[in-house]
ROLUM-639460 format. One line per field, with one value per residue (C-alpha): residue number from 0; x, y, z; residue in three letters. Coordinates in nm, 4 decimals. Each point is the difference from the previous one (the first is absolute). Layout:
REM residues N
seq: [NUM,...]
x: [X,...]
y: [Y,...]
z: [Z,...]
type: [Ala,...]
This chain:
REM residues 284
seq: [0,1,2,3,4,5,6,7,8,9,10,11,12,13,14,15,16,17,18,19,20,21,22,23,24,25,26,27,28,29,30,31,32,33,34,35,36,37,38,39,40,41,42,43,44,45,46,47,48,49,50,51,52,53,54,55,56,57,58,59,60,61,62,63,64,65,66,67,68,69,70,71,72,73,74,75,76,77,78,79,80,81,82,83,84,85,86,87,88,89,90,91,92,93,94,95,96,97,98,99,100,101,102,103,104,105,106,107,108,109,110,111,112,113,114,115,116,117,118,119,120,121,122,123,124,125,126,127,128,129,130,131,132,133,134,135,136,137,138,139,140,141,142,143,144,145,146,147,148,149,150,151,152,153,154,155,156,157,158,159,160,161,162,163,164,165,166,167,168,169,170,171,172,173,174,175,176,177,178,179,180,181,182,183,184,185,186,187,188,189,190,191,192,193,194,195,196,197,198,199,200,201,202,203,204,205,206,207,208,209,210,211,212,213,214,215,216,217,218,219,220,221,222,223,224,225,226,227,228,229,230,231,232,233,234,235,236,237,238,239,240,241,242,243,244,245,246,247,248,249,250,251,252,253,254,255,256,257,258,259,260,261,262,263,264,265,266,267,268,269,270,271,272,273,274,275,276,277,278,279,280,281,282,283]
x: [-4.2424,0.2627,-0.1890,-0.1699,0.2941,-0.1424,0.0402,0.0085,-0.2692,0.0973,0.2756,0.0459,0.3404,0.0492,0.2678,0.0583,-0.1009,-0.1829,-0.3451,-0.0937,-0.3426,0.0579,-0.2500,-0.0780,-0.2664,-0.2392,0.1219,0.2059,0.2706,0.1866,0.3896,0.2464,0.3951,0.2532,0.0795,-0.1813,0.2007,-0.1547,0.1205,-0.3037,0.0909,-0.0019,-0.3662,0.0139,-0.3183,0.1894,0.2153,-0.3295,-0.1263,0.2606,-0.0118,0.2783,-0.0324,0.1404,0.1375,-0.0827,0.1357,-0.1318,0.1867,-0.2774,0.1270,-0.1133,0.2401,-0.1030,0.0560,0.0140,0.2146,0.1396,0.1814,0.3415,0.2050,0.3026,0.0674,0.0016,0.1987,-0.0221,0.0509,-0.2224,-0.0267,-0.1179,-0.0903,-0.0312,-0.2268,-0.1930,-0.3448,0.1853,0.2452,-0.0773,0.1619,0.0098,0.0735,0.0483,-0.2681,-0.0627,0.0147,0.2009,-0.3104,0.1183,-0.2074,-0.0534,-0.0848,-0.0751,-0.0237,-0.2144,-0.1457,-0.4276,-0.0856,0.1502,-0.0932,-0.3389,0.0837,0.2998,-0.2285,-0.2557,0.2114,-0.0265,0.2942,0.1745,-0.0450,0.1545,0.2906,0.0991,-0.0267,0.2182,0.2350,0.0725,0.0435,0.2186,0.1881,0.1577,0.2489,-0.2570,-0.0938,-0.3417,-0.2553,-0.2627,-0.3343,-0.0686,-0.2105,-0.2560,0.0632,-0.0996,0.0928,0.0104,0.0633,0.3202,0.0959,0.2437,-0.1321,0.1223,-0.0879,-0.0250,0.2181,0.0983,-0.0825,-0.3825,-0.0530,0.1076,-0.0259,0.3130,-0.0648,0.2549,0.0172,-0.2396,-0.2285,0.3076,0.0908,-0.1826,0.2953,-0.0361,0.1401,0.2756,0.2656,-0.1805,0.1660,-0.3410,0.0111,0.3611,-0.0889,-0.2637,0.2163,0.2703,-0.3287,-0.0897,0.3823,0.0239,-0.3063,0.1383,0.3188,-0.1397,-0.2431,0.3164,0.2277,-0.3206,-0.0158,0.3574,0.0390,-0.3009,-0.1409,-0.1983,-0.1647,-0.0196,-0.2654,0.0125,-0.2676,0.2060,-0.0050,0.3691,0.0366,-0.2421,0.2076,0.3370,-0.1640,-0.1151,0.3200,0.1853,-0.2096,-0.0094,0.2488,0.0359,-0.4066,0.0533,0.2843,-0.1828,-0.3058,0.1948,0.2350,-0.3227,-0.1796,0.2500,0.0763,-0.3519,0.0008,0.2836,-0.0802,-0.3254,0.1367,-0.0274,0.1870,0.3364,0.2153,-0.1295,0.0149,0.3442,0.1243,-0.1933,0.1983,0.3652,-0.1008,-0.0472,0.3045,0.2261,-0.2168,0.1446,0.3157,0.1320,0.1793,-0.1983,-0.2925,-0.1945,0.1494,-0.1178,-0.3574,-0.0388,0.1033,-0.2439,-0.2878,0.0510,0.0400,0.3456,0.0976,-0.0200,-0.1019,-0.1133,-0.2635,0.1451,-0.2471,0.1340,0.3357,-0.1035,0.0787,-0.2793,-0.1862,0.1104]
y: [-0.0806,-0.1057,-0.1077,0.3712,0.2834,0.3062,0.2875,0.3582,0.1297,0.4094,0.1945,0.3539,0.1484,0.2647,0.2766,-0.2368,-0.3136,-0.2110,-0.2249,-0.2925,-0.2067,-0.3895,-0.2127,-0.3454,-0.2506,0.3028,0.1746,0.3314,0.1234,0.2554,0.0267,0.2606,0.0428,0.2759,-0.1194,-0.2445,-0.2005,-0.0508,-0.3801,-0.1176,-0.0338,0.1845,0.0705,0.0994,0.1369,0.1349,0.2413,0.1168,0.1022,0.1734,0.2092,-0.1236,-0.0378,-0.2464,0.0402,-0.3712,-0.1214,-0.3019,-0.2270,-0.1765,-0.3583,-0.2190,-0.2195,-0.3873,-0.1274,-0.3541,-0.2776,-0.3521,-0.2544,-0.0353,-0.3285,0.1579,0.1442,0.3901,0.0088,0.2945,0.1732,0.2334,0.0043,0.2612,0.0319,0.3139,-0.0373,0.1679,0.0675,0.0182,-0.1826,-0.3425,-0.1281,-0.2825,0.0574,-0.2871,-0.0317,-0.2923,-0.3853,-0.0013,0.2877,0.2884,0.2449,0.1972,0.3594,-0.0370,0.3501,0.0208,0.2435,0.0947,-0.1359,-0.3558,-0.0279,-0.0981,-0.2466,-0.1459,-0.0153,-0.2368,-0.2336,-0.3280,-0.1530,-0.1879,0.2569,0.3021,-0.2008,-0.1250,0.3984,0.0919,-0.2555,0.1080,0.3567,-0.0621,-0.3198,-0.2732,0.1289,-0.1543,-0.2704,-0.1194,0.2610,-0.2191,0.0382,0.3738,0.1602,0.2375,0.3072,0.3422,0.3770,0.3101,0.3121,0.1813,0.3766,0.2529,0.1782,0.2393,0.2264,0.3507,0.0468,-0.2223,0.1964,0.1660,0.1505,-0.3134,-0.2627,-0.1430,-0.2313,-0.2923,-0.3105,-0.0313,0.2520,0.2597,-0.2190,-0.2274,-0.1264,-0.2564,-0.3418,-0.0771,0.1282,-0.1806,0.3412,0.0975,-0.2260,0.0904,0.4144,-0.0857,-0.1057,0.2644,0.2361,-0.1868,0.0478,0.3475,0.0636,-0.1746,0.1380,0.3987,-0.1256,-0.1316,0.2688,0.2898,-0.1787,-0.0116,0.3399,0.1289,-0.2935,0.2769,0.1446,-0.3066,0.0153,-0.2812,0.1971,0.3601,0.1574,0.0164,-0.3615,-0.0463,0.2284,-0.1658,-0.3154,0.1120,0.1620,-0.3414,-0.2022,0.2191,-0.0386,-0.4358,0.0322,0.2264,-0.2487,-0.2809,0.0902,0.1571,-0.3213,-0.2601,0.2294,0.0459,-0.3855,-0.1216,0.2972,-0.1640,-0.3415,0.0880,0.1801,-0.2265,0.2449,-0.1595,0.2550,0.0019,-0.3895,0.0308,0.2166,-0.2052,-0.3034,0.2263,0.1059,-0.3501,-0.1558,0.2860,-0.0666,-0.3439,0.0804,0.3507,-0.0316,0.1091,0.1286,-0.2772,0.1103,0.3710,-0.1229,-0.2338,0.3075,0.2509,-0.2407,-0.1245,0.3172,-0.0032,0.2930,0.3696,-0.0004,-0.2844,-0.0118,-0.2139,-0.2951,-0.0303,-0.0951,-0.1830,0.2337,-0.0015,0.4120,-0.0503]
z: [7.9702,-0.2112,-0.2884,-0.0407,0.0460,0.0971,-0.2218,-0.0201,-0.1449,0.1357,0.0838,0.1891,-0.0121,0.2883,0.1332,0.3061,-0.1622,-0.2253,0.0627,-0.2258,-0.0080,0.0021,-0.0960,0.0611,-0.0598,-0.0030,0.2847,0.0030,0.2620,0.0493,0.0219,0.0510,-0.0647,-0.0987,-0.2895,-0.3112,-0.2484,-0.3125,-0.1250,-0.1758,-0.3193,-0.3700,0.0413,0.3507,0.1178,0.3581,-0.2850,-0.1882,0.4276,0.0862,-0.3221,-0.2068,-0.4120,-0.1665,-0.4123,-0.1797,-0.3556,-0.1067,-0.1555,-0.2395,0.1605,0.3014,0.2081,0.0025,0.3844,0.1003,0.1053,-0.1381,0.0458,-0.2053,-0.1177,0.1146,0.3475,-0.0268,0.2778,0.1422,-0.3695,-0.1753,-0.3785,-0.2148,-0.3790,-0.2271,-0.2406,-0.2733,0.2506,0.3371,0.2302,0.1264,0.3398,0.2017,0.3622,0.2823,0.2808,0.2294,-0.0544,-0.3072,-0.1816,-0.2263,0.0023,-0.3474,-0.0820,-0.3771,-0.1505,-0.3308,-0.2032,0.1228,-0.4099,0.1185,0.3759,-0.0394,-0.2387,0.1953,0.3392,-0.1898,-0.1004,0.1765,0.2245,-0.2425,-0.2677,0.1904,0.1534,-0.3818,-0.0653,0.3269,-0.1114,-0.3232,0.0925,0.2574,-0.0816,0.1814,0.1983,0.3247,-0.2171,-0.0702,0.1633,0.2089,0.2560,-0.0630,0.3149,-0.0526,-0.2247,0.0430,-0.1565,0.0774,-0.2547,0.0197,0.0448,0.1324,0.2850,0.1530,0.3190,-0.0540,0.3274,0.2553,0.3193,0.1295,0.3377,0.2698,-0.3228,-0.1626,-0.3164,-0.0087,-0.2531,-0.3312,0.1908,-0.1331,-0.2995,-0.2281,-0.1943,-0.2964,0.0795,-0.2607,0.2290,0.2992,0.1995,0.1940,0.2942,0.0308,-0.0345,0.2929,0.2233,-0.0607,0.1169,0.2924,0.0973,-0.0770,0.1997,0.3187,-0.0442,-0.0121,0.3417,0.1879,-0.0902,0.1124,0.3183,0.0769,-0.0591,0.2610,0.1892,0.1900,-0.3207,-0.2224,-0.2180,-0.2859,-0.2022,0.0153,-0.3556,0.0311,0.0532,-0.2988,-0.2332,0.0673,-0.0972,-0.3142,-0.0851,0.0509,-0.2074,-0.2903,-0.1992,0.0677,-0.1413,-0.2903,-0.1318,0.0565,-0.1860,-0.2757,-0.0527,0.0718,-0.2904,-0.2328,0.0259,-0.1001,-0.2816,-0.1429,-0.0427,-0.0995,-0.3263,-0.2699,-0.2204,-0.1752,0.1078,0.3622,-0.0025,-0.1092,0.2204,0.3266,-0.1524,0.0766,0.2925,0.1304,-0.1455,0.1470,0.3640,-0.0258,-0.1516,0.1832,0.3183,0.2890,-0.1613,0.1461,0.3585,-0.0268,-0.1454,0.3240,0.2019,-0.0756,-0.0498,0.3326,0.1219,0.1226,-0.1202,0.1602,0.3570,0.1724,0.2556,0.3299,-0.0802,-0.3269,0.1320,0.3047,0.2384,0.3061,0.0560,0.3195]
type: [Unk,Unk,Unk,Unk,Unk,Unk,Unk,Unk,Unk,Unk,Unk,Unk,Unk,Unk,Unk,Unk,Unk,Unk,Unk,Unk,Unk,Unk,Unk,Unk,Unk,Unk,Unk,Unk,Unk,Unk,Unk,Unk,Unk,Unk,Unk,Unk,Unk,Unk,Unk,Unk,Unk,Unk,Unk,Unk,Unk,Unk,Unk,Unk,Unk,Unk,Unk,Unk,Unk,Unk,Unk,Unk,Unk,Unk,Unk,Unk,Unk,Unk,Unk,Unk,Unk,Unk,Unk,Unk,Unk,Unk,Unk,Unk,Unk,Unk,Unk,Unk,Unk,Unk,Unk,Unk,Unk,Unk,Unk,Unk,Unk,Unk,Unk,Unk,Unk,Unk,Unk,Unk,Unk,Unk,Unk,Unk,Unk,Unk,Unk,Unk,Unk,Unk,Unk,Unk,Unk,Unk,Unk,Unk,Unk,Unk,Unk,Unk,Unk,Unk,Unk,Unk,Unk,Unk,Unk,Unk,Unk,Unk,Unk,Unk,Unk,Unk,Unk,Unk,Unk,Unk,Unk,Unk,Unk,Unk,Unk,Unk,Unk,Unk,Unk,Unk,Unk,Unk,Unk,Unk,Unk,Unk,Unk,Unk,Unk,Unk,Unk,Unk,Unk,Unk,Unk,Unk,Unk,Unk,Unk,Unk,Unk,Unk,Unk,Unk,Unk,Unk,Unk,Unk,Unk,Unk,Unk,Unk,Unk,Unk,Unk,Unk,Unk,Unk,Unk,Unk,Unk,Unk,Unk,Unk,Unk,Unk,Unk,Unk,Unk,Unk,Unk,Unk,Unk,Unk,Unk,Unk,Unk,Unk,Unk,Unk,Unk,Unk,Unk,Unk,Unk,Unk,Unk,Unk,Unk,Unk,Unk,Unk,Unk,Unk,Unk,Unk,Unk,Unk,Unk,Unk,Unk,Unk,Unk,Unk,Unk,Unk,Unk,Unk,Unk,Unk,Unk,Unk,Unk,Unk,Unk,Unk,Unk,Unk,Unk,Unk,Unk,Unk,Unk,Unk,Unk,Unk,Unk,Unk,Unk,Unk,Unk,Unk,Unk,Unk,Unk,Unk,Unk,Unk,Unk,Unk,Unk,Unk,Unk,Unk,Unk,Unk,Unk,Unk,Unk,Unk,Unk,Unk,Unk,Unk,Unk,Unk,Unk,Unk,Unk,Unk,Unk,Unk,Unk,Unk]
C-alpha cells in the first residue's frame, strides 16, 4: 500500500545476521538480511536501534522551505545569499519553480512564517534581490530547526549508517546530499570489492567489510563537517574584524586563479580516492 510505507518499528542485530520488524497498516512482519543500511535521515530512529549515539549542536536557526515562481528563468542555476541570520538560496525544480531554503535566525522564524503571501514574498525579495526578477505565487512554507549531528561511529554489529543518518550537516554549503551519495558509493564499492575477492564466503555484513567502510569515509566526513561548520560560524560573526576579513576572503575566491577549481574539487568530492560509482565505472 503505497500510500502507508511500512516501517520499522525493531531491529535485532546477530553474529550471522540481522532481523527487523516492519510494520504496516497495523500489521507486523518479520524480515531477515545480512546486512541493514541505516538511510533515514538526521534523526534516524534505525541508528538509535542498533545502538549508535549521535553528538547534536544546534544552531539557534530554522530553514524556511518552499517553492515559487520567478520572473526570470533560473535556468538550471542556483543562487545563494549570505546574510546577517543565514544563507538564502533559490534552487530550480520543475515547471519553471525555484525552490527556496531561507535560513533565519529561531527569534525571526515565527514571525516570518505568519506573514501573509504578499507580505513574505516583498520580504524574500528584498533580501535576496532581483537577480530572478520579481518573486511571484509562493507554495506552501514550512521549517524545520537546524543542527550539526553527528554519529558517534558509523559502523554497529551488521549496521552501516550512510547519508544524514551519519551527518546532519547545515545547509549553507548545500554539501549533504552530495556527502550521501559519496556513502552510498563507498558502501557499494567495499560490497563489490568483498565479493570479488571470495564469492564463496561473501558476507556483505562481515565486520571487516564494515570497518573498511568506515575507514574510507572518514576523513571526506570530518572535512565536510568541519568546512560546512566553520562556514556558517563565519558569516554569522557580526564582529568588524571577522566581517572584514569574510569580505577578503571572498574577493580573493573570485579573484585567485584556481581557487575556485580546488573548492569545486573537494566539495564534490573529487579528491582522494574515488569510489567506482563516483566516476561511472559499473561494480561489475
Amino acid at each position: 500500500d503505497m500510500l502507508c510505507p511500512a516501517s520499522i518499528v525493531a531491529a535485532s542485530p546477530g553474529t550471522d545476521g540481522v532481523t527487523v520488524t516492519l510494520e504496516q497498516n497495523g500489521k507486523q512482519e518479520a524480515i531477515a538480511g545480512k546486512l541493514l543500511v541505516a538511510a533515514d535521515g538526521a534523526n534516524s530512529a534505525v541508528r538509535e536501534m542498533v545502538g549508535i549515539g549521535v553528538s547534536r549542536v544546534p544552531y539557534e536557526q530554522r530553514a524556511i522551505v518552499g517553492n515559487l515562481l520567478p520572473q526570470r528563468a533560473i535556468r538550471n542555476r542556483a543562487f545563494e545569499r549570505f546574510t546577517e541570520d543565514g544563507p538564502l538560496a533559490m534552487l530550480p525544480v520543475a515547471a519553471g519553480r525555484a525552490g527556496l531554503v531561507w535560513v533565519v535566525s529561531e527569534r525571526v522564524a515565527e514571525r516570518i512564517l505568519a506573514l501573509e503571501d504578499a507580505a513574505f514574498l516583498s520580504e524574500l525579495q528584498q533580501t535576496f534581490g532581483h537577480r530572478l526578477g520579481e518573486l511571484t505565487r509562493v507554495g506552501t512554507r514550512s521549517s524545520y530547526p537546524l543542527s550539526l549531528s553527528k554519529a558517534i561511529r558509523l559502523t554497529a554489529q551488521r549496521s552501516v549508517l550512510v547519508g544524514n543518518s551519519a551527518h546532519g550537516l547545515h545547509p549553507a554549503a548545500a554539501q549533504g546530499f552530495n556527502l550521501g551519495l559519496r556513502d552510498v558509493a563507498a558502501l557499494a564499492d567495499c560490497i563489490a570489492d568483498a565479493r570479488d575477492e571470495n564469492p564463496a564466503a561473501f558476507d556483505p555484513g562481515a565486520p571487516e567489510l564494515l570497518a573498511r567502510y568506515a575507514e574510507w569515509r572518514r576523513a571526506d566526513q570530518q572535512k565536510l563537517v568541519r568546512f560546512t561548520d566553520g562556514l556558517v560560524r563565519l558569516f554569522g560573526d557580526p564582529r568588524p574584524p571577522i566581517a572584514a576579513l569574510r569580505g577578503a576572503g571572498m574577493l580573493a575566491f573570485d579573484l585567485v586563479p584556481g581557487v575556485r577549481k580546488v573548492f569545486a574539487r573537494h566539495t564534490m568530492g573529487l579528491a582522494g580516492r574515488l569510489p567506482r560509482l563516483s566516476r561511472g565505472v559499473p561494480l561489475t
